[in-house]
N, C-alpha and C positions, 0 to 999 in steps of 0.2 A: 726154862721156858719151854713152854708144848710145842711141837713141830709137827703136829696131827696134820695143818691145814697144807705141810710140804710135801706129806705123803700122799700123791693122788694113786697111784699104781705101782712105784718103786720107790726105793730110797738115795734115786739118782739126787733127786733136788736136795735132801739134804744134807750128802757127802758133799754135792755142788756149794754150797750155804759156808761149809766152812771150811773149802778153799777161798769162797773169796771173800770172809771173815779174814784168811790169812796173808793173801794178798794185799788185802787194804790193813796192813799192818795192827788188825786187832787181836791183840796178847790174850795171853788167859782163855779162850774163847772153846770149846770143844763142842762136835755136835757130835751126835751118838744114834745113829739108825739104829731103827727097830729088829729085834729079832736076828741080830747076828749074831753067827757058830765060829768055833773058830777051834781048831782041834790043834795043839802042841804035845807033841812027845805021847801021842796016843791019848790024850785027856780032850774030853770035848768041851768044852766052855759053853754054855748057851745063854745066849745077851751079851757077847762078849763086850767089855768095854764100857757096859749097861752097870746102876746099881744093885739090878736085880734081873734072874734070869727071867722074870716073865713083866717087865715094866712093858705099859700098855700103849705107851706112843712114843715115835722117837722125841727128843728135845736138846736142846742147849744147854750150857752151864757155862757159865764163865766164872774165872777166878781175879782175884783183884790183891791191890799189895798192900801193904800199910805206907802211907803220904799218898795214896789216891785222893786224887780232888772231885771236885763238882761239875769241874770243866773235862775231866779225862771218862767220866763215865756219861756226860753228855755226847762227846763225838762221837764214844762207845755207840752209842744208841744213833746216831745220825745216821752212822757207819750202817749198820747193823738194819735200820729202816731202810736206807738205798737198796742193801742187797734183796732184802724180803720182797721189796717192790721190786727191784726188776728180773724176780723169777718169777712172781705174780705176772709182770707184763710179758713174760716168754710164756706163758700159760703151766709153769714147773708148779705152781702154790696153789691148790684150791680156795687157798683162804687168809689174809695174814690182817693183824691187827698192829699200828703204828707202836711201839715202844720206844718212840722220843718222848724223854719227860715236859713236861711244859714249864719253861721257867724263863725268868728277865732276861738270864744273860746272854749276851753274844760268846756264839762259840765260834773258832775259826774252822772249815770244815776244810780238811787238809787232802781229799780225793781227788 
């Protein structure tokens, strides 16, 4: 998922994004700022962390397990909508679009 709309001036908001992805005990979750260096044993890596040294915006990935349900990657996204909205309402997010899916079930939301 793109994280264009987190990067207004820094990449404060989206290191922020996935502390409290991991705070709110969601697994698998990784966010990857734009354009980081990172020099080990004199080698400089550029995007470090990144799939590619020149990928154009930072973004998310999450990873998921085999017996994931329907219900566990719904709170996923409950989870994940709260945070986006309330660095949107701290003015962090230029821009964020809901990724709760739309479906019958009740989820229980455990925050």
């Amino acid at each position: 998922m793109s994280l264009d709309g987190l990067q207004a001036s820094s990449n404060q908001a989206v290191t922020q994004l996935g502390s409290m992805l991991f705070t709110r005990q969601v697994s698998g979750a990784r966010v990857i700022p734009l354009g980081k260096d990172q020099t080990i044993s004199g080698h400089t890596f550029r995007g470090f962390m990144s799939h590619s040294e020149s990928y154009p915006c930072p973004y998310l990935n999450a990873a998921s397990a085999v017996g994931i349900t329907r219900q566990d990657v719904t709170l996923c996204m409950k989870r994940l909508d709260k945070c986006l909205n309330a660095l949107k309402k701290d003015g962090k997010a230029a821009r964020s679009s809901s990724p709760v899916p739309q479906t019958n079930q009740e989820v229980p939301d455990e925050d």
